[in-house]
Z-matrix of the N, CA and C atoms (Angstrom, degrees):
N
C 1 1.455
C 2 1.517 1 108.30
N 3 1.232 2 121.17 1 126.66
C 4 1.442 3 135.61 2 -169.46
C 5 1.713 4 109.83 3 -120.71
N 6 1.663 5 112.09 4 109.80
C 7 1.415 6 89.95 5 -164.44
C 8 2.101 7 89.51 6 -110.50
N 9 1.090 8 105.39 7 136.31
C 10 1.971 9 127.04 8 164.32
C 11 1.543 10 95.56 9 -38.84
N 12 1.616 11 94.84 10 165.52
C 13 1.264 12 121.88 11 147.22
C 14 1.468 13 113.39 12 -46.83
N 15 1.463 14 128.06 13 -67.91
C 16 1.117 15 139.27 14 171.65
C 17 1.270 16 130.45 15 -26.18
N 18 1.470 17 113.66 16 -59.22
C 19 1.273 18 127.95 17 159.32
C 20 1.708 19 123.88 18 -61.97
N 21 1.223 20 111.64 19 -51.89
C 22 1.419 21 93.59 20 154.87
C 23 1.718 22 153.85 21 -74.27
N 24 1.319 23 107.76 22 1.19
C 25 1.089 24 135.80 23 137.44
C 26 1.510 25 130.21 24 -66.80
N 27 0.909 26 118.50 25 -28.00
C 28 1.829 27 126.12 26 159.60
C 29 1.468 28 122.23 27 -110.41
N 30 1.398 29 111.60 28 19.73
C 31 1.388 30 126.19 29 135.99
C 32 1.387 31 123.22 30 -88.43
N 33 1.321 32 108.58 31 -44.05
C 34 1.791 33 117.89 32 163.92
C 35 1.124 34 117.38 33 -62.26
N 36 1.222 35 110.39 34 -19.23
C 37 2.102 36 107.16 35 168.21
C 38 1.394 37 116.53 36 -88.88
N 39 1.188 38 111.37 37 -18.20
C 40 1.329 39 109.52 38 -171.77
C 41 1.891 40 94.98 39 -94.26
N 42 0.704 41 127.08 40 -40.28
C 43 1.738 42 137.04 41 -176.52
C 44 1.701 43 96.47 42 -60.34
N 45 1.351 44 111.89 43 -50.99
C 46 1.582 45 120.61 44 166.40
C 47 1.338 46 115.68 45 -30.76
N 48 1.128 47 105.94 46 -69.44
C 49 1.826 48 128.37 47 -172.95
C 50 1.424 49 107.89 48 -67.44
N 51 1.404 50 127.94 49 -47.74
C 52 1.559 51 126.02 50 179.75
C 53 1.273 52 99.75 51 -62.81
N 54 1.184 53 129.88 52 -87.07
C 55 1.352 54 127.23 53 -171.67
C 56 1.372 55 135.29 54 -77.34
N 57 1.820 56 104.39 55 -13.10
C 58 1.586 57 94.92 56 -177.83
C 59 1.707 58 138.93 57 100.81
N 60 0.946 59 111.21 58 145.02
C 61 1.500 60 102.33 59 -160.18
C 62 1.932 61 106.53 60 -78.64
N 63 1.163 62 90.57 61 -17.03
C 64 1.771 63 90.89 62 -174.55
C 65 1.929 64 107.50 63 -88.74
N 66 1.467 65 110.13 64 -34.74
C 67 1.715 66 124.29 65 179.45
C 68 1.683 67 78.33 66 -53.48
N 69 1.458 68 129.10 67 -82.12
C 70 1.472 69 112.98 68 -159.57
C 71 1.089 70 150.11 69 34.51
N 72 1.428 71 99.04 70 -107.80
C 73 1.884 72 128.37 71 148.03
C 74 1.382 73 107.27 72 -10.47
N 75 1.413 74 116.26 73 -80.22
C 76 0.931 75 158.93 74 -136.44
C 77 1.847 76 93.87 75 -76.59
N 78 1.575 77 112.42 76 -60.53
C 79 1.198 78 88.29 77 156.29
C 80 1.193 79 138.17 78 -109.50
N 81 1.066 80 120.90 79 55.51
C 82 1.569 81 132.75 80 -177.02
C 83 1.369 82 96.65 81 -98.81
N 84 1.591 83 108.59 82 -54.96
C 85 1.312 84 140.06 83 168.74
C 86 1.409 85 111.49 84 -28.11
N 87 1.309 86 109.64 85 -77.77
C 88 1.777 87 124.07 86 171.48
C 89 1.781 88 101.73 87 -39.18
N 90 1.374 89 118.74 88 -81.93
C 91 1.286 90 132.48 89 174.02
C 92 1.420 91 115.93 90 -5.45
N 93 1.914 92 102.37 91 -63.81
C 94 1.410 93 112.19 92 173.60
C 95 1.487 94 124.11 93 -52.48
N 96 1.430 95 94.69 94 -63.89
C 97 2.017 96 96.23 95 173.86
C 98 1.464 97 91.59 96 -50.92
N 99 1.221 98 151.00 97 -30.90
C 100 1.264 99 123.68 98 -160.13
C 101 1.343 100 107.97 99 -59.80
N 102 1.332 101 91.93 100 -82.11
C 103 1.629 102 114.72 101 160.87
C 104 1.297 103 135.35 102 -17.08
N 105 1.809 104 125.54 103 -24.41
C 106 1.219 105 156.23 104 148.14
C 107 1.212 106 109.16 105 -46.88
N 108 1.212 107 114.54 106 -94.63
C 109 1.267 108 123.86 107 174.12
C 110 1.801 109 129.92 108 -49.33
N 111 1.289 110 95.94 109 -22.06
C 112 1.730 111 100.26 110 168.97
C 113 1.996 112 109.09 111 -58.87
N 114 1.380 113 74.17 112 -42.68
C 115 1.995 114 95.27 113 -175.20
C 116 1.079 115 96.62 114 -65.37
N 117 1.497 116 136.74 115 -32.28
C 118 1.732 117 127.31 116 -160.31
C 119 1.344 118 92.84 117 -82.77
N 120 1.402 119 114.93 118 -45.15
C 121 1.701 120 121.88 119 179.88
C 122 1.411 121 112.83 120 -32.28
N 123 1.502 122 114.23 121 -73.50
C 124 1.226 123 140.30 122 -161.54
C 125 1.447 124 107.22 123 -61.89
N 126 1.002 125 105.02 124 -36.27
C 127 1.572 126 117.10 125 -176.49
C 128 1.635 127 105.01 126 -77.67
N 129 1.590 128 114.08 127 -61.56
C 130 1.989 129 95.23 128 170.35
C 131 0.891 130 115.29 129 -69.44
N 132 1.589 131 159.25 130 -4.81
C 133 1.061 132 164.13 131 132.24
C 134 1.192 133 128.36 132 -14.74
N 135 1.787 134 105.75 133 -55.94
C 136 1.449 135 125.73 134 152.79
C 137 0.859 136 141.83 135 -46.17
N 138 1.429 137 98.31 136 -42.77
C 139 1.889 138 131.37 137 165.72
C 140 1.173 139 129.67 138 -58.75
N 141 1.720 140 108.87 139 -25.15
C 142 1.070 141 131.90 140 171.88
C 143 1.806 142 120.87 141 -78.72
N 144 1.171 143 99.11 142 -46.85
C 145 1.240 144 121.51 143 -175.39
C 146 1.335 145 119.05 144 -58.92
N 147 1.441 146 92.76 145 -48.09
C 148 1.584 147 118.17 146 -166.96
C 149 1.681 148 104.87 147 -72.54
N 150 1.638 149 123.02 148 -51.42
C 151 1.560 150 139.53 149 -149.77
C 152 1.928 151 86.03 150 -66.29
N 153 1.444 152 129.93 151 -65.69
C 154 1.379 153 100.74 152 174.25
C 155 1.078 154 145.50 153 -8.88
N 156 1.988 155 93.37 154 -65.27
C 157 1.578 156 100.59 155 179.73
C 158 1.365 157 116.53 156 -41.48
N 159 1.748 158 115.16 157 -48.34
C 160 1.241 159 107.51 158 -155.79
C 161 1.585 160 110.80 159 -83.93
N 162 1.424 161 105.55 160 11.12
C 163 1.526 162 103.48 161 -167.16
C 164 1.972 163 99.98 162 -109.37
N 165 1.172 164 116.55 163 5.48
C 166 1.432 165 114.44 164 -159.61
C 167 1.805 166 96.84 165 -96.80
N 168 1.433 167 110.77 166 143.14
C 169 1.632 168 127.06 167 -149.01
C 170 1.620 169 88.22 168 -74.82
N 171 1.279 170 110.50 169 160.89
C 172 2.063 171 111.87 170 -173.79
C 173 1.564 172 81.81 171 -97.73
């Protein structure tokens, strides 16, 4: 799925109108820490996964 100029511009109007020019920030903000912490997840997760391997007897 490939979305235009067009289309993403009348996703940004509609996000405008639901929440507003001041919500914004605010969730861009949220969004970001989300997104942060998804990455922190994934990343000890890995760490987790991974530290066995290196601990298992030859």
């Amino acid at each position: 799925m490939n979305l235009g100029p067009v289309e993403l511009i009348l996703i940004l109007v509609v996000i405008l109108l639901l929440f507003g020019a001041r919500k914004l920030p605010e969730l861009a903000r949220g969004l970001g820490q989300s997104a942060r912490e998804f990455k922190k997840g994934i990343a000890e997760d890995k760490d987790t996964v991974e530290a066995p391997k290196e601990n298992k007897p030859s």
